[in-house]
KEKOLKOL-640308 format. One line per 3 residues: for each residue x, y, z of C-alpha. Coordinates in nm, 4 decimals, always signed. Example, Ala and Ser with C-alpha at 12.3 -4.5 7.8 and 13.67 -1.06 7.14 Angstrom:
<atoms>
+1.2300/-0.4500/+0.7800; +1.3670/-0.1060/+0.7140;
</atoms>
This chain:
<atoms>
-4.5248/+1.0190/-2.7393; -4.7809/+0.8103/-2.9553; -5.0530/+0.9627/-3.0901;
-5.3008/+0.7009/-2.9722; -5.1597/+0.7818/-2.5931; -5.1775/+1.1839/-2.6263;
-5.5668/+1.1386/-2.7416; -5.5669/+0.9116/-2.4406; -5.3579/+1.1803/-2.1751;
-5.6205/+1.4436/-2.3400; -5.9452/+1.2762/-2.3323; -5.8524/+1.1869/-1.9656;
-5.7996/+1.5749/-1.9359; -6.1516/+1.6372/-2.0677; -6.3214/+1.4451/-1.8316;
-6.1049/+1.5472/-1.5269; -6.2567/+1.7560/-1.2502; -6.2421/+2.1040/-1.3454;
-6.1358/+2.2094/-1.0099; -5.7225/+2.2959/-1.0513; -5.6183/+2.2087/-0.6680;
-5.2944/+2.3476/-0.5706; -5.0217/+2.0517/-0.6872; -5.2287/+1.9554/-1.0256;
-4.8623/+1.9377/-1.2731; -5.0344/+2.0230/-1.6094; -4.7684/+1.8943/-1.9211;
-4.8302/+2.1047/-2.2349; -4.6481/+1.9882/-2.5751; -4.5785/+2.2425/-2.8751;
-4.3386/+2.3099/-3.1432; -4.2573/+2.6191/-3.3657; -4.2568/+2.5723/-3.7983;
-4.2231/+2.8015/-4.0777; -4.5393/+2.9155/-4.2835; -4.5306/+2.7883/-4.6456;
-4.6483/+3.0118/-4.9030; -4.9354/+2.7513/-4.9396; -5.0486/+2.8581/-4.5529;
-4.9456/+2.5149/-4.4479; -4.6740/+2.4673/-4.1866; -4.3652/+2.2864/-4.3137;
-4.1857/+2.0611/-4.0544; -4.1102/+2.1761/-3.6683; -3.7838/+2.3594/-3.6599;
-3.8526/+2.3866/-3.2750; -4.0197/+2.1682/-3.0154; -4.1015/+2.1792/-2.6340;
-4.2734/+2.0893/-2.3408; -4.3559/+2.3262/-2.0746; -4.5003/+2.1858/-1.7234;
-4.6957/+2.4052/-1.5400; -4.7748/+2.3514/-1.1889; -5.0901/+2.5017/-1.0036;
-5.0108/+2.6860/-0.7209; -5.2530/+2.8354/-0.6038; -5.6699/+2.8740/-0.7859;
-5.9100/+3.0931/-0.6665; -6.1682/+3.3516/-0.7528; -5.9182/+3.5596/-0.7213;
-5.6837/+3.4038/-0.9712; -5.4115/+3.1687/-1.0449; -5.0663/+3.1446/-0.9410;
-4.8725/+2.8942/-1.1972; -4.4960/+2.7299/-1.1505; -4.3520/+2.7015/-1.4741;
-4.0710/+2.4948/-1.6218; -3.9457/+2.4808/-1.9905; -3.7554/+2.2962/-2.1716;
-3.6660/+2.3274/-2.5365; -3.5441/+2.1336/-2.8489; -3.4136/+2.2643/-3.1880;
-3.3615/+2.6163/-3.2818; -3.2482/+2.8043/-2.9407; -3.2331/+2.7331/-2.5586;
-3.2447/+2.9375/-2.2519; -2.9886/+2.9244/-2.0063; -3.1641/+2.6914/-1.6718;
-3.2139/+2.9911/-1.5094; -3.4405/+3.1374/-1.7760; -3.6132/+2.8006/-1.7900;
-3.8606/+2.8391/-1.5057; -4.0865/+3.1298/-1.2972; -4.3846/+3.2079/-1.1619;
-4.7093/+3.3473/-1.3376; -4.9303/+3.5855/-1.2289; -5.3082/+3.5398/-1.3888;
-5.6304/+3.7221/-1.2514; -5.9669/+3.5743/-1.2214; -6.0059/+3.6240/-1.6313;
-5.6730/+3.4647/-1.6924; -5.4649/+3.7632/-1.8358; -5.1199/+3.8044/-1.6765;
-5.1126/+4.0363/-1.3196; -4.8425/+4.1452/-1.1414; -4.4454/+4.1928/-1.2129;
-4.3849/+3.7717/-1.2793; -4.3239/+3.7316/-1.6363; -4.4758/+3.4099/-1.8295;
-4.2484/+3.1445/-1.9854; -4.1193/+3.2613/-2.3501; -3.9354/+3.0306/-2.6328;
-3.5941/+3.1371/-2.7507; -3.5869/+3.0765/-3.0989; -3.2703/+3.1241/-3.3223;
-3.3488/+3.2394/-3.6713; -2.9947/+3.1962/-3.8093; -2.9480/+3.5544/-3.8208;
-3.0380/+3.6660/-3.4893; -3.2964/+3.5078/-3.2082; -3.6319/+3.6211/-3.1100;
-3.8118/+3.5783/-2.8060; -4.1667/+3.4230/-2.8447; -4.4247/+3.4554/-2.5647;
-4.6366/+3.1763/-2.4709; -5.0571/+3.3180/-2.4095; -5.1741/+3.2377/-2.1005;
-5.3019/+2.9210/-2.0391; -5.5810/+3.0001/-1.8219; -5.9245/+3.1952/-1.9959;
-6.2243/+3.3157/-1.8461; -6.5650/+3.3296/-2.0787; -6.9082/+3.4169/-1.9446;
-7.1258/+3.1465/-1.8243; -7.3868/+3.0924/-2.1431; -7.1946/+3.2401/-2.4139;
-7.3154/+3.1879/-2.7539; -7.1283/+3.1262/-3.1170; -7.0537/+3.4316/-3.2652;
-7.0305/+3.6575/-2.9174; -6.7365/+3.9136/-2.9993; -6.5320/+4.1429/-2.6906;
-6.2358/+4.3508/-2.6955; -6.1242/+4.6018/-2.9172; -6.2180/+4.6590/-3.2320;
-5.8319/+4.6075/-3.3955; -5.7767/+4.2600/-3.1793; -6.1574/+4.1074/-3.1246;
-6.2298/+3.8264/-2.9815; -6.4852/+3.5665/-3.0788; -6.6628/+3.2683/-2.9646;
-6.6938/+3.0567/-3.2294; -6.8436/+2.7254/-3.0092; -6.7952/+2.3699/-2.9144;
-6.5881/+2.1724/-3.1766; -6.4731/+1.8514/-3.1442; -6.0676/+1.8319/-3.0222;
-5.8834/+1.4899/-3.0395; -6.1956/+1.2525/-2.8779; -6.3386/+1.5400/-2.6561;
-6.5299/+1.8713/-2.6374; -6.3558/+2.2297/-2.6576; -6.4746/+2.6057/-2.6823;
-6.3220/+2.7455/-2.9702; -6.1628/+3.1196/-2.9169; -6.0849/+3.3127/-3.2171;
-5.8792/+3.6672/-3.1671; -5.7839/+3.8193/-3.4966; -5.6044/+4.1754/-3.5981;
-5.5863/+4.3698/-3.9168; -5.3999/+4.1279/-4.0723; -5.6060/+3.8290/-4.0295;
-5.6609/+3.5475/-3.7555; -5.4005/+3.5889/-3.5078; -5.4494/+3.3173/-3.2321;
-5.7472/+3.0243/-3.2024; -5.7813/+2.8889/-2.8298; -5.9587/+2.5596/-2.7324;
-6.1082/+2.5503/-2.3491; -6.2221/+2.2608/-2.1747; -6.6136/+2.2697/-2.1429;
-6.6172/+2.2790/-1.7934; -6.3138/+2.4926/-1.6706; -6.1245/+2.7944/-1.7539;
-5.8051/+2.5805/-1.8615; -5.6955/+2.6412/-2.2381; -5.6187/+2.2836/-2.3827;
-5.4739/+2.3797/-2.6965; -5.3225/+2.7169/-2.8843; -5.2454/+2.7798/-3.2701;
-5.0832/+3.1396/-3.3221; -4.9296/+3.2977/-3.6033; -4.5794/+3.4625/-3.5038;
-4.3703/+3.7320/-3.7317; -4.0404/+3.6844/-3.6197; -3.6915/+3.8485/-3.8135;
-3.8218/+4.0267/-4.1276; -4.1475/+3.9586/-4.1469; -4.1450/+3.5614/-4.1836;
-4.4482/+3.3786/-4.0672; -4.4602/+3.0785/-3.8298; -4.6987/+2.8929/-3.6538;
-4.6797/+2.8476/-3.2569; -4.8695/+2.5173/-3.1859; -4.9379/+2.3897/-2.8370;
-5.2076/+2.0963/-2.6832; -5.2164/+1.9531/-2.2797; -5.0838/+1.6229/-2.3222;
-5.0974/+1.5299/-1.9828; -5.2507/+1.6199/-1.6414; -5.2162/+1.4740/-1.2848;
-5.2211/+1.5705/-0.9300; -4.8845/+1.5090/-0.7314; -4.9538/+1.3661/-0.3894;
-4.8961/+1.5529/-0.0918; -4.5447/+1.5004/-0.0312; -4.4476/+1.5371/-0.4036;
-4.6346/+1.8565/-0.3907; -4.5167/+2.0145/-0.0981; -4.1870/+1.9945/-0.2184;
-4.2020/+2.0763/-0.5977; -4.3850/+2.4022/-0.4309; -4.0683/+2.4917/-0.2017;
-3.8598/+2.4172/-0.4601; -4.0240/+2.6138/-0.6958; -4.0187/+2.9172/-0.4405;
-3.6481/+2.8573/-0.3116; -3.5773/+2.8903/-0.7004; -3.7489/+3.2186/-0.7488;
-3.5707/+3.3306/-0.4434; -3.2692/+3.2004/-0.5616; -3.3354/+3.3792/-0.8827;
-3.4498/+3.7278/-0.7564; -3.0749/+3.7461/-0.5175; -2.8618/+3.6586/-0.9007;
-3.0602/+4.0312/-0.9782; -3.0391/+3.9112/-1.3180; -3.2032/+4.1358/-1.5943;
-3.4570/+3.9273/-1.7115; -3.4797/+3.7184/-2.0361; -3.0799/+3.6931/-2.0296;
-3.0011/+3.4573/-2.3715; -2.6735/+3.3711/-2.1944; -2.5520/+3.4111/-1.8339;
-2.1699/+3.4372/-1.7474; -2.1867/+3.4723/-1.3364; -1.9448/+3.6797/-1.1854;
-1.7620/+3.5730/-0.8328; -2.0248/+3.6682/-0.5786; -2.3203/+3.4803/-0.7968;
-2.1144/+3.2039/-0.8478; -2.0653/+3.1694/-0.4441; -2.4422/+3.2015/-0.3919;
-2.5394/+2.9279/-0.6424; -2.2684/+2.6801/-0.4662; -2.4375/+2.7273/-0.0972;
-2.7991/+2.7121/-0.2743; -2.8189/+2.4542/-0.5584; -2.6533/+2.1187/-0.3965;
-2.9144/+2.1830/-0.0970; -3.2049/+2.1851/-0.3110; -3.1206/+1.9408/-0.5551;
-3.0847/+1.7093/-0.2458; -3.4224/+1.8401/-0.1188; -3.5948/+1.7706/-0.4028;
-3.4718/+1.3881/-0.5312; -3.6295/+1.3089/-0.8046; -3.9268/+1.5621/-0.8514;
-4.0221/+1.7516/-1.1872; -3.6847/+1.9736/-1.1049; -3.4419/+1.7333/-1.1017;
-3.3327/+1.7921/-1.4430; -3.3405/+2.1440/-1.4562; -3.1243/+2.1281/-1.1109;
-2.8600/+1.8896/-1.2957; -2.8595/+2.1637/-1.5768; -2.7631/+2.4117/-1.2777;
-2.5174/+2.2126/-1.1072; -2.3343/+2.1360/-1.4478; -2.3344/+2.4863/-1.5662;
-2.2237/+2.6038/-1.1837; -1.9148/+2.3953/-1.2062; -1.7868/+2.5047/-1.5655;
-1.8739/+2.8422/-1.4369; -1.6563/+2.8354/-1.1845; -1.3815/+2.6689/-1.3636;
-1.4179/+2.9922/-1.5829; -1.4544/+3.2396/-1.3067; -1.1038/+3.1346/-1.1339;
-0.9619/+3.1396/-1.5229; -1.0681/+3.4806/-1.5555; -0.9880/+3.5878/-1.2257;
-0.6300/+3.4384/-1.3040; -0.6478/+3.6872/-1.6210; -0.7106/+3.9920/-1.4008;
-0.4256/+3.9105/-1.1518; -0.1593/+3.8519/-1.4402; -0.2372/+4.1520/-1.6376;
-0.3455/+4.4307/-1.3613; -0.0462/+4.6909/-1.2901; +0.1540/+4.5445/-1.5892;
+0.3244/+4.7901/-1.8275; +0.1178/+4.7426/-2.1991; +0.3676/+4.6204/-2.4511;
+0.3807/+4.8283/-2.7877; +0.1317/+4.8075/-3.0133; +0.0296/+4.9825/-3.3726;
-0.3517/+4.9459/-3.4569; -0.5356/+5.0956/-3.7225; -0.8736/+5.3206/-3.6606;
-1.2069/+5.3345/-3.8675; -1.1520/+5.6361/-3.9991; -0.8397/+5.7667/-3.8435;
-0.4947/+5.6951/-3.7432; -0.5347/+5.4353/-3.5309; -0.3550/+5.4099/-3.1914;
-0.0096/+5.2514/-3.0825; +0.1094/+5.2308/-2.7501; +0.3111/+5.5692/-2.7092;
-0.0214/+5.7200/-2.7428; -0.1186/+5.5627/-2.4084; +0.1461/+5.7666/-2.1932;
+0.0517/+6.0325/-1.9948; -0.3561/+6.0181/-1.9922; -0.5916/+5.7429/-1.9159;
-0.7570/+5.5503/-2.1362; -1.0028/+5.3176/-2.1658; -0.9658/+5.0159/-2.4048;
-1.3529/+4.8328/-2.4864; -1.3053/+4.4816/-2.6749; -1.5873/+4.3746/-2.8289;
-1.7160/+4.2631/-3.1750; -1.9143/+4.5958/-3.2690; -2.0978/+4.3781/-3.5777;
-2.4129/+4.5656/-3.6762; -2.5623/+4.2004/-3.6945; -2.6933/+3.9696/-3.4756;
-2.7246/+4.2884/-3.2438; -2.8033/+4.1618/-2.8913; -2.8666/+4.2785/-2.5568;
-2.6810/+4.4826/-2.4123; -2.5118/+4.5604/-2.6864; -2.1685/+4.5335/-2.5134;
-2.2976/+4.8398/-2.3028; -2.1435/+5.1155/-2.5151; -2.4126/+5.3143/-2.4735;
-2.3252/+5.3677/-2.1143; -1.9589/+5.3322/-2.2260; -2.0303/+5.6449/-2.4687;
-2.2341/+5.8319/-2.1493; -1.8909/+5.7987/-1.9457; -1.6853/+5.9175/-2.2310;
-1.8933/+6.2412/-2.2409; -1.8916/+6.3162/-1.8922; -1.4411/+6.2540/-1.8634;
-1.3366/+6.3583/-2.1988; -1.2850/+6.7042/-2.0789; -1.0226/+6.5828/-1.7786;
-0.8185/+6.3738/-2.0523; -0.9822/+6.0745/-2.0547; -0.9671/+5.8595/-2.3740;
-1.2256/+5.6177/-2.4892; -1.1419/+5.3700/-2.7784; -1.3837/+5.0707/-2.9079;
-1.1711/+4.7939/-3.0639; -1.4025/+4.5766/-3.3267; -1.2544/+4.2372/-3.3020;
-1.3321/+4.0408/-3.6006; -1.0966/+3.7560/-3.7256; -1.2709/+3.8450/-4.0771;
-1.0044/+4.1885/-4.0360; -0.7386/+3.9801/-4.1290; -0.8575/+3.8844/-4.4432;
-0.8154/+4.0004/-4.7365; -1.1456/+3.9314/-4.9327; -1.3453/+3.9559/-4.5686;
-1.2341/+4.3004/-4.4467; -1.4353/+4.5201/-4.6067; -1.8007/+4.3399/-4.5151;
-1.6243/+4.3642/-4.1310; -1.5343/+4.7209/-4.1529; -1.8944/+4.8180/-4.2963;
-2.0534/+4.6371/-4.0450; -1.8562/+4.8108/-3.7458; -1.9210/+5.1137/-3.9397;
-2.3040/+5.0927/-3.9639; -2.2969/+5.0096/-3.5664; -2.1235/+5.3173/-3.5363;
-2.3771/+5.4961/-3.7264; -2.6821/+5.3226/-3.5777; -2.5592/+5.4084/-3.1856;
-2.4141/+5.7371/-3.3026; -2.1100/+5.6686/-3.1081; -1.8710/+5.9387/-3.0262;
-1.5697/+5.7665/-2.9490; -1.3161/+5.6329/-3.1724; -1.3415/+5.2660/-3.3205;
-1.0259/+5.0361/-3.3522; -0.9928/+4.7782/-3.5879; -0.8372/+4.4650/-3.4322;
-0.8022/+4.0802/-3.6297; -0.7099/+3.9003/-3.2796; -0.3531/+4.0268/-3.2272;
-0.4191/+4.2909/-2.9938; -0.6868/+4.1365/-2.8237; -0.4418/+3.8007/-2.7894;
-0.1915/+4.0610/-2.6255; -0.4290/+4.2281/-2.3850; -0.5596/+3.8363/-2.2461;
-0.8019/+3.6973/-2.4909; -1.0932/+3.6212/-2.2488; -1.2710/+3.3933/-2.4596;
-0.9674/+3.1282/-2.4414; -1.0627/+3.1063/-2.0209; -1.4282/+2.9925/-2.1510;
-1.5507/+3.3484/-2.1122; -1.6391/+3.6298/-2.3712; -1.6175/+3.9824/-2.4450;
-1.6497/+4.2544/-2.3856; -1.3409/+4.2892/-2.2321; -1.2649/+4.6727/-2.0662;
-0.9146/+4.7789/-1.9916; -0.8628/+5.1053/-1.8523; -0.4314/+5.1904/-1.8840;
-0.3472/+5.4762/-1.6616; -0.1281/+5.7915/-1.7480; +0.2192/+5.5434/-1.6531;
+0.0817/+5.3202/-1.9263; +0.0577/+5.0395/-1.6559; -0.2988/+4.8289/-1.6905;
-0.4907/+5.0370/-1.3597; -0.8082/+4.8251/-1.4674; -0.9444/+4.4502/-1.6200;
-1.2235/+4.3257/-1.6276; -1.3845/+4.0859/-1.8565; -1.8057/+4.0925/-1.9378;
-2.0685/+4.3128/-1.8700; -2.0879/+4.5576/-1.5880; -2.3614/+4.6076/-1.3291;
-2.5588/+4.9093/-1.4185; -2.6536/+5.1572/-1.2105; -2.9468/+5.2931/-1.4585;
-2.9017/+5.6911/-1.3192; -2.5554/+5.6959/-1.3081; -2.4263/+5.4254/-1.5925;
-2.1601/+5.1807/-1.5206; -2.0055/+5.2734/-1.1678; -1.7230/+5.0060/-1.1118;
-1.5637/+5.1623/-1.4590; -1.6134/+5.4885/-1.3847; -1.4850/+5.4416/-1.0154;
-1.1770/+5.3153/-1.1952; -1.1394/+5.5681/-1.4502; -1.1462/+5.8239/-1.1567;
-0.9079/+5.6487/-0.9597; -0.6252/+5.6367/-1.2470; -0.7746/+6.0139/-1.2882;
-0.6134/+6.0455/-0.9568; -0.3011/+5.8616/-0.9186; -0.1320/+6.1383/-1.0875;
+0.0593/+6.2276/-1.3851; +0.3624/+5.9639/-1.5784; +0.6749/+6.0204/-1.4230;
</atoms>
């Protein structure tokens, strides 16, 4: 977009009524750049629009329809792209809907960057200099200044450290036209978060009415996957998979050509390889479940490792995953639930092994970094089962998952005949009071099938 047409998209937004009626689509532009040492921002590393849609606007509050969509350093999955936000009549977030938030991708991890809300109430006849809130995060009105041909309120909120956020609010209205915040993101490095309205309109009727359903079939649609929220990447498992293929052709058809359609492509795409991947690894499950495990000789971090005459006569549970200290995400693979179940069957014979795989194992010059950085992650979770050191080879033996388009982990549970009892590839649901229940149902089930012949 020009710059000559966003001053013209926000002067129009200046002189607009202030009034946000329910189907007003409000088009915010922004971007994300590293801090010189000169205080200056260098060039974007991240940009993005996010459309916000007013669904409802009352005394009461606000009730916004959010969609994002990002360019540069990181991306959300399309089902982290959109929601609903809660604001109360002063504009601060209510209620359990959670606000849209960048994913940006450092190089040596990602970090998750809240947007403010866009909504702010001040008191009628405030003057410059009025300061609220507390005394280590104050807030102060610093007056009209002039904002790319119009008229803004200027909002300054600062902390110890200096000014942390300055808002611009149209004269006439509680809607925030522009943001500047300074973010800390990795180890310590300063950005700048920069956002302006570059567009406003009001849908007509029929556009409106169904961007609204949409929006609300979505979150419906959303709330069902029981997704944890702010998931950086989304593998669906059978059942999800099943309920996005009755949902998502209906309501791309529904909604034509609206402000969704793209994000609904997005779906649909990702739905297909999905599934692709979901018969793949359900292939992997069928071909490796009840099969005898082939012999094996794998080294340990820190002990003697583990071949497959170890495996007879107990159960065991094998947990594939990379174990690197760094980039660390969520969940972590899920060994701390994976350690919970260890302590609660090592005393009936149940064995627990991690296996790190890291290609870097089977070199030379590489290993040692990879076996410091499994060893660290040991440290850090203060693991109590045994860590296995694998290059690919077992991994490729047991079904490498990631070769059917999925990833690890990848949990195989061999029962006391040294027959596979158990497969299954990615994350488990988790039952937060009782850990992960499908593995644990399956680790009792071997428990109980009796001793080798």
């Amino acid at each position: 977009m020009s710059p000559a047409l966003l001053t013209c998209l926000l002067a129009a937004a200046f002189g607009a009524d202030p009034a946000l009626e329910p189907g007003t689509l409000l088009v915010y532009r922004g971007s994300i750049a590293e801090m010189g040492r000169d205080g200056v921002p260098g060039e974007a590393q991240k940009n993005f629009d996010l459309s916000v849609l007013v669904a409802e606007h009352n005394q009461g509050g606000t009730r916004l329809d959010w969609l994002l969509d990002e360019q540069g350093r990181g991306q959300w999955p399309w089902i982290e792209r959109f929601g609903v936000w809660e604001l109360n009549e002063r504009g601060e977030p209510a209620g359990a809907a959670s606000g849209p938030a960048l994913l940006y991708d450092r190089g040596d991890g990602t970090s998750i960057v809240p947007i403010a809300p866009l909504m702010a109430d001040l008191p009628d006849g405030i003057e410059p200099g009025h300061t609220w809130g507390p005394a280590t995060a104050p807030s102060t009105y610093r007056g009209e200044v002039e904002l790319l041909g119009g008229r803004a309120r200027e909002v300054a909120l600062d902390n110890p450290y200096g000014r942390q956020r300055t808002t611009w609010i149209e004269t006439s209205g509680p809607l925030v036209l522009a943001i500047k915040e300074r973010v800390f993101m990795g180890m310590g490095v300063e950005y700048e978060l920069a956002l302006q309205l570059a567009g406003r309109e009001t849908l007509n009727s029929a556009t409106r009415d169904t961007t609204l359903a949409t929006f609300k079939s979505l979150a419906e649609l959303k709330q069902q996957l029981q997704l944890e929220p702010r998931q950086e990447s989304v593998q669906w498992n059978a059942a999800q998979v099943s309920l996005l293929a009755d949902n998502l052709p209906k309501l791309r058809e529904a909604h034509g050509a609206g402000p969704l359609a793209n994000l609904l492509r997005a779906a649909e795409n990702d739905l297909a390889n999905q599934t692709e991947r979901v018969d793949d690894v359900a292939k992997l499950v069928r071909e490796f479940t009840g099969t005898e495990v082939a012999p094996f000789d794998i080294p340990g971090l820190g002990h003697g490792g583990l071949t497959q005459a170890d495996l007879r006569g107990k159960v065991t549970v094998l947990h594939f995953w990379d174990y690197r200290d760094e980039p660390l995400k969520e969940p972590y693979g899920q060994i701390g639930y994976l350690d919970f179940l260890y302590g609660q069957r090592r005393a009936q014979g149940v064995a627990v092994y991690g296996v790190a795989v890291d290609t870097r194992l089977g070199d030379e010059q590489l290993r040692g970094a990879a076996t410091r950085s499994v060893r660290k992650l040991q440290e850090f979770m203060n693991l109590s089962y045994p860590l296995l050191l694998d290059a690919g080879a077992l991994l490729k033996q047991f079904g490498d998952p990631r070769r059917a388009g999925a990833g690890l982990p990848l949990f195989v549970v061999v029962g006391r005949d040294g027959r596979v009892a158990h497969y299954h590839v990615g994350h488990y649901e988790v039952n937060r009071d009782q850990g992960l229940t499908e593995l644990d149902t399956a680790v009792g089930a071997a428990l109980a099938a009796g001793a080798a012949p």
